[in-house]
Each structure stands twice: as structure tokens, then as C-alpha cells.
N, C-alpha and C positions, 0 to 999 in steps of 0.2 A: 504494500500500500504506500504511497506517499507520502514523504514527511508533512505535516499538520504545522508549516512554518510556510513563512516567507523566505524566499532565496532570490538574491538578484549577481548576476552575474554581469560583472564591467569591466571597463579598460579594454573592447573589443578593439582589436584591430583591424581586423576583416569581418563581417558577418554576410557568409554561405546560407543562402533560403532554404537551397533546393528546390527553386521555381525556376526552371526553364526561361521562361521571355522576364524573368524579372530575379535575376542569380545573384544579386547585390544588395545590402542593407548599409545604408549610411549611419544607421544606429549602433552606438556604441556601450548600450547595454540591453539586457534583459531582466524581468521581472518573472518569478515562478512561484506561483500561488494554487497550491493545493496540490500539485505534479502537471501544470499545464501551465504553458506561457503566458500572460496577465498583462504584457507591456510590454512593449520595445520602447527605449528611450534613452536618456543620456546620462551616463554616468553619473554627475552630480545629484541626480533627482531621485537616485536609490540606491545609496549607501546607511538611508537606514534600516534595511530590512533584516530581516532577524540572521540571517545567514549571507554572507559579501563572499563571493569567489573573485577574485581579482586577476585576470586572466594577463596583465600586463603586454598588452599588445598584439596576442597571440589571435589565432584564426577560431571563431566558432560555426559549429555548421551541424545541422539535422544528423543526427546519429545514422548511420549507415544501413542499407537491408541487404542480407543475403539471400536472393531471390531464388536461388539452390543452394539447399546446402541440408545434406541426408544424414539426417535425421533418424532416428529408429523410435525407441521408448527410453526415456530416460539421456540425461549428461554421459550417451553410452556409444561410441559405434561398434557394432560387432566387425566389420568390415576392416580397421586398422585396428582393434582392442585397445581402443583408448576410451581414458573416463577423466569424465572434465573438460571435454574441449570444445564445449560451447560456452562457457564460463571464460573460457581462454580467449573467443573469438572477441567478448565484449573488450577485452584488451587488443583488438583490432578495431576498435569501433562500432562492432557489428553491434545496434541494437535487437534489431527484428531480421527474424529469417523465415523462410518457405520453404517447405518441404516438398520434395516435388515424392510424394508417394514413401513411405516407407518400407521400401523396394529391398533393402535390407537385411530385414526379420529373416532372421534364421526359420525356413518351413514356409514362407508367406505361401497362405491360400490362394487357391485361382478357383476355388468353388466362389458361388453369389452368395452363399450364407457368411462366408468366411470372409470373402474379400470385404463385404458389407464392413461386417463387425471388426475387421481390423483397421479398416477408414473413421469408423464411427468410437474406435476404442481410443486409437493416438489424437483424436480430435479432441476429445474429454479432455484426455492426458496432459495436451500441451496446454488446452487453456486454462489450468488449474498450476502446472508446473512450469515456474519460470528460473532460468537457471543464470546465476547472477543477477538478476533482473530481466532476465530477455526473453521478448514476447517470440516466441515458435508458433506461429501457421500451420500446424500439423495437419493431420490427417487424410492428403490426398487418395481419393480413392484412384486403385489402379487400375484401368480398363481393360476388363478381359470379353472375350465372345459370349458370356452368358451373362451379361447384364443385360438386362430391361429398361427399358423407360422409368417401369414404375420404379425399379431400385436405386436409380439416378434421383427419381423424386421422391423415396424414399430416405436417402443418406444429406439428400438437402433439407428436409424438413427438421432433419436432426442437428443442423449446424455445418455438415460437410460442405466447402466452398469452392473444393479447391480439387483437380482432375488429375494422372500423369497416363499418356499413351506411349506404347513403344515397349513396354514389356508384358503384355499378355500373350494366352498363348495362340495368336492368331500365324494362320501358313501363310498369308502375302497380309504387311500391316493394312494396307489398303482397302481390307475386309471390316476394318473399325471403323468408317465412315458411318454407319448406323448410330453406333455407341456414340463417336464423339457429338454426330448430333442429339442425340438424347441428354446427352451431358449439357453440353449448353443450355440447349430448352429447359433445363432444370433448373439454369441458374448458376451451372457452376463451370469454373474456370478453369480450361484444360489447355495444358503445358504440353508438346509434345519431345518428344526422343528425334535428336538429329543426325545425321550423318553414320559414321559407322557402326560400329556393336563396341557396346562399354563394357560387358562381363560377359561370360561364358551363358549362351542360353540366348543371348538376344538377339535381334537383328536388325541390322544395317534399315535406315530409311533414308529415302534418296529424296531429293527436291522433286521430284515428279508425284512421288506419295505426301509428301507435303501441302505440294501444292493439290489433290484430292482431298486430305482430311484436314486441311484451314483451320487447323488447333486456333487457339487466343494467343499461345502465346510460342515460340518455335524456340524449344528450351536448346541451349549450347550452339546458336547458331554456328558460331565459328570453327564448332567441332566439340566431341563430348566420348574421345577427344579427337578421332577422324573428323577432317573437314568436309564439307559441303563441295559437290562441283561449281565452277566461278558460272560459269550458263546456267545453273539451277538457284544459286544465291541470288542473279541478276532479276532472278523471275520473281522472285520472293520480295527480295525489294522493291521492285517497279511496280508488281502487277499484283499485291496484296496489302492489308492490312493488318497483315500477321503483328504481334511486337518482335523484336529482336531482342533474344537473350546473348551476353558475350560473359563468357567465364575464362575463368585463370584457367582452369584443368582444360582449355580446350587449345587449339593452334591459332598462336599470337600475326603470325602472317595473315592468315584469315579473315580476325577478327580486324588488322589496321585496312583491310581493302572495304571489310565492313561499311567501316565509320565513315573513310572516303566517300561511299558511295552515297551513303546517306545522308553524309551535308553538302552532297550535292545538290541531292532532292530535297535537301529540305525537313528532312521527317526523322530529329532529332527527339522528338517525341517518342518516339518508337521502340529508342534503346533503353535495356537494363542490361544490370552487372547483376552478379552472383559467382561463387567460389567453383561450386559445380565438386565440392569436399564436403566429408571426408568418401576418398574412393580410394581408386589404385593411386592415384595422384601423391596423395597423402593427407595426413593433417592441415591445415592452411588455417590459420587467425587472421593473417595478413590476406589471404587472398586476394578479395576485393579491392584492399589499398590498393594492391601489387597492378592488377591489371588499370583503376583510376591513373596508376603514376606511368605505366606501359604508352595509352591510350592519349595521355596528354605530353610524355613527351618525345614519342616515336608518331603519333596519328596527327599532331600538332592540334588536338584539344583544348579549348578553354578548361581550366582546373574545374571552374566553375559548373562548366556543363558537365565534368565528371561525376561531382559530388551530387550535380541533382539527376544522372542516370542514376546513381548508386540510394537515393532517399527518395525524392518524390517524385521521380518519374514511375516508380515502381510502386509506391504507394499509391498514385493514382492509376497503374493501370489492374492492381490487385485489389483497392476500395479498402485503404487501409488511412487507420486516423491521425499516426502520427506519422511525419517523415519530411515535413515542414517548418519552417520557421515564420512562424504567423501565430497571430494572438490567439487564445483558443486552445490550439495544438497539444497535445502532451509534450511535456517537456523532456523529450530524446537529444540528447547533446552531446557533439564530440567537441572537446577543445585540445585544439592542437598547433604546431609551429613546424618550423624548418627543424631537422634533428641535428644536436652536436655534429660538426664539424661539415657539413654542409654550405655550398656559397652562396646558397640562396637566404632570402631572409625572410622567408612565411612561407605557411601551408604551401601554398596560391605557384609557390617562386619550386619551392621543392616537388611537386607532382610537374611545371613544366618540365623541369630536371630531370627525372624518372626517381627521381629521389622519396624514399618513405618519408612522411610524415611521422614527426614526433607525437603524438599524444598525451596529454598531461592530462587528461582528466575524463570522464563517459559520463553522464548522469542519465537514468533511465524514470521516466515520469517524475524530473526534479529529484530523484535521487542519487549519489553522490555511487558510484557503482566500480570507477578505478580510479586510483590517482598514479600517475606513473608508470605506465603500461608495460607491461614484463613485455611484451614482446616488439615494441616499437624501437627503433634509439629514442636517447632521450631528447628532450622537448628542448629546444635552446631557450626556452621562458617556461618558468613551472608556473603553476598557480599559485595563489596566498588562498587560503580559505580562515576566514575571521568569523567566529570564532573557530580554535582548529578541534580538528575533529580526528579520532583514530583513521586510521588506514583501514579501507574496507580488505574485507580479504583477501588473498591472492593480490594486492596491490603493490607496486616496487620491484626489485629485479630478483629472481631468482641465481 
């Protein structure tokens, strides 16, 4: 729950919206009342709030979303046997992440009863369970050839919002055109499997099946981690309103012809980031940064348009409340800087660089969630926090 205090955070030196046509705040502080943003305003004007984070120049910006990133039950993957590494990720920034399917689960069912109730089980789960504070999207149900209509309007009636196609057990994917339109019709929001086969068992979908089953959203465009043919991405981009997912675990060539192609058209809108971790890949915290800092300074990206693929383009194509810097908004916040010994001198300077970001600090609905991020370099400006407060756990360097 949120601290029961006032918290204003000042001294910004940059403030990141995460708004697309509007990526800049000349506001140099914030106001957080109850775990939601209550004001943008000027330093001066809230410094007496019960709690002063004094960010001393440094860059703040909507806490980050992982718009893949697999998930099972529990701070657990079975997939690398690591525990804790979503707690780990909030020391990448990550506030919120989406599960594209909990694909996973050791045994996952491909019966309708089963598939059902392990969509409708991890969906409970994650919204009950937040691990350092971080909100999890769980429960995509995974499309196999014996769902229904009604069990699509079934799993949405229950909360389920969220789709993943590409691993059922269908002989050509192309045979799930039924399904994913039933999914939609339902309401809910289907991710699909791109390019070659990611594990044992799967298969390959090509831009041709793509472009037959018009998912919402064409998860790992740039590979996941085969790439897409450059003739079947060109159709995808021009000739659809698919969104474009780009991940770390996918091929970074790909993903920069990507971005080209689509500030050319125009349809900057379209893109999100996600880790596309833990897989064969590995662990990633940084992930996300990693490809933000790739994209803006190999694709010659604005920072700015990174951080808002990375928060509110993604919030607004997933219908999610926070991932914005606007009054209202939960207060999801990354503050960060250039990292020691870096020549750049802000966030902003360091992603044109290819350079990580230091982070000094995560707050998840106004609350105070890392200070010092174990996995970033350090922040070339910490924060002050008046009154001081212990270090949350896992905070500072191992």
C-alpha cells in the first residue's frame, strides 16, 4: 500500500513524461500524495512536504515496463532456476511487466480445462503478489486449438486480459486464426510469437502467418531470437497496425532497420520494448535499459522517445494506469543520471552514448523501492532523502 505521507521530489533536472508528442517537462519538481502524482511544480513550492527526495539535478522519468518478461508463479523462473529476479529487475527500473503467457510451468496444460485455470490461477496470483513492489500483468492465457469463444469469454469475465499465440499445439500456426479472433472479440489482448522457434517444441512463424493472424501486438518483432524476413517486416510495417514489440533477447540489427523504418512513416506510436527474459538469453534487470541505450545510440533515437517506448507507449497500448508523468498517475518513478565515469552528463547524454544509466533511486506508487541500484553503475548525483530513511532491501551494491 502507499505511504499515508506527502512526498515531493525536486531539484529535477530533466523531467521524462513518457508522452510521445509531449516527452519534456519544464517542471522541476513533483508532489506524491497518497502513491499518485498530486502536482508538478517548482521546487520552492514543496519543500515542505512530509518527505523531500532531493534529486540534485539528476533525470526523473515514469518507471519502466517490461512488456515480456516470463514470468511463471512466484519471484521464481524455472527456466534459469533463479529466485528473486524480479525484485532484481526493479533495480533496473522495471516497475511493471507483462507476461506474455506463463509458457514456463513445468507440465503446462494444453487441455481447455487446464489451460483455462492456469490463465485464470497466475492472474489471481500476480494481482495479489507484488514483488518488491512490482505490479506483474500475469496470467496470459495461451492459445491452443481447443478453445472456444465461450472460454475466451469465459477467462475474461474473470479478469484474464491478456493473450500469447505461437505455442499451442497447432500443425500450421495459421490454423489459430479462429482462436485469435475469439480472443479479441472477448476483449482481450493477444501478443503473438515471431520469427523462428525459441525452445524445443515450437514453431517458426513467418511474416506471411503474421500477416493472416493480425495479433494486437507482434511480440519480439526483431527476432525472439531469429529474425523476421526484411520483405515480410516491410509488410508489417506498411500494411498493418500490428504494434511492434523490440527486445534485448532478440537481433539488435533487426530491431535498428526496425526503428528506421518506422520514423520514416511516422508510426513511432507503435513501438514497445520488453527484455523478452528470463529465457535461454538469461537473466536481464538491465534489459530494457540495454536495448533504450542500443536504440538511441546506434538507431540515433531521441532518449526521450526511448523512455516513453519503454513506459507509456506500452501503457497505453496495454490500458495500463501508470507509466506516465501526469497529475493523477500512480507514482512509478525512476531517478537517474549519467553513471560514474561516463562523459556524458545526464540520463538524456548517457542513452545517446549507448551508455547505462545510473539509477539512484525506483519509487513504486510513491514508494521509496531502491536506493542505489545493485545492478546499474553508480549515479554520478545520489539523492538526499530528508528525513533519511533505512535502505529498502536489497538496496546498494552487493
Amino acid at each position: 500500500m502507499p505511504e499515508p505521507i506527502a512526498t515531493a521530489i525536486v531539484n529535477i533536472g530533466t523531467l521524462l513524461t513518457g508522452i510521445l508528442d509531449r516527452p519534456l517537462a519544464e517542471h522541476d519538481a513533483l508532489l506524491i500524495t497518497e502513491g499518485r502524482l498530486s502536482a508538478l511544480g517548482d521546487s520552492a513550492d514543496l519543500r515542505s512536504a512530509d518527505r523531500v527526495i532531493d534529486v540534485q539535478g539528476a533525470t526523473v522519468g515514469p518507471g519502466l515496463i517490461d512488456s515480456h518478461c516470463h514470468v511463471v508463479l512466484g519471484d521464481y523462473t524455472p527456466r534459469q532456476q533463479t529466485v528473486g529476479f524480479l525484485a532484481s529487475y526493479v533495480h533496473g527500473g522495471i516497475c511493471q511487466a507483462i507476461s506474455p503467457g506463463e509458457i514456463h510451468a513445468p507440465g503446462r496444460p494444453h487441455d481447455a480445462a487446464g489451460v483455462k485455470a492456469l490463465a485464470i490461477l497466475a492472474q489471481r496470483a500476480w494481482r495479489e503478489y507484488r514483488p518488491n513492489g512490482m505490479k506483474v500483468h500475469g496470467g496470459a492465457i495461451v492459445i491452443e486449438p481447443v478453445l472456444t469463444a465461450e472460454d475466451f469469454r469465459e477467462v475474461a469475465a474473470e479478469g484474464v486480459f491478456l493473450a500469447k499465440f505461437g505455442f499451442g499445439l497447432y500443425e500450421d500456426p495459421v490454423d489459430g486464426v479462429p482462436q485469435v479472433r475469439d480472443a479479441q472479440a472477448a476483449g482481450i489482448k493477444v501478443m503473438c510469437h515471431s520469427g523462428g522457434a525459441s525452445i524445443p517444441g515450437s514453431k517458426p512463424i513467418t511474416a506471411g502467418t503474421l500477416l493472416e493472424l493480425r495479433p494486437d501486438v507482434c511480440g519480439h518483432i526483431n527476432g525472439g531470437p531469429t529474425s523476421l524476413e526484411e520483405e515480410g517486416l516491410r509488410s508489417i510495417i506498411d500494411d498493418t497496425d500490428m504494434v511492434l514489440q523490440l527486445v534485448q533477447a532478440g537481433n539488435l540489427g533487426s530491431a535498428l532497420r526496425i526503428v528506421e523504418r518506422v520514423r520514416e512513416r511516422g508510426q513511432e506510436h507503435r513501438v514497445i520494448l520488453g527484455s523478452d527474459t528470463p529465457t535461454g538469453t538469461g537473466v536481464m534487470p538491465l534489459g530494457v535499459l540495454k536495448t533504450m541505450a542500443e536504440l538511441a545510440s546506434l538507431g540515433g533515437v531521441p532518449a526521450s522517445t526511448v523512455w516513453a517506448w519503454a513506459s507509456g507507449v506500452t501503457a497505453a497500448v496495454y490500458g495500463l494506469e501508470s507509466g506516465t508523468i501526469e497529475e493523477g498517475r500512480p507514482a512509478d518513478l525512476v531517478v537517474s543520471d549519467a553513471p560514474w565515469g561516463s562523459r556524458a552528463t545526464d540520463t538524456v547524454g548517457a542513452l545517446a552514448r549507448g551508455d547505462i544509466p545510473g539509477i539512484s533511486a525506483v519509487l513504486i506508487d510513491g514508494r521509496i523501492r531502491a536506493l542505489r541500484s545493485r545492478n546499474t553503475p553508480a549515479a554520478t548525483r545520489a539523492v538526499v532523502v530528508t528525513p533519511e530513511i533505512d535502505e529498502p532491501p536489497g538496496s546498494g551494491h552487493v
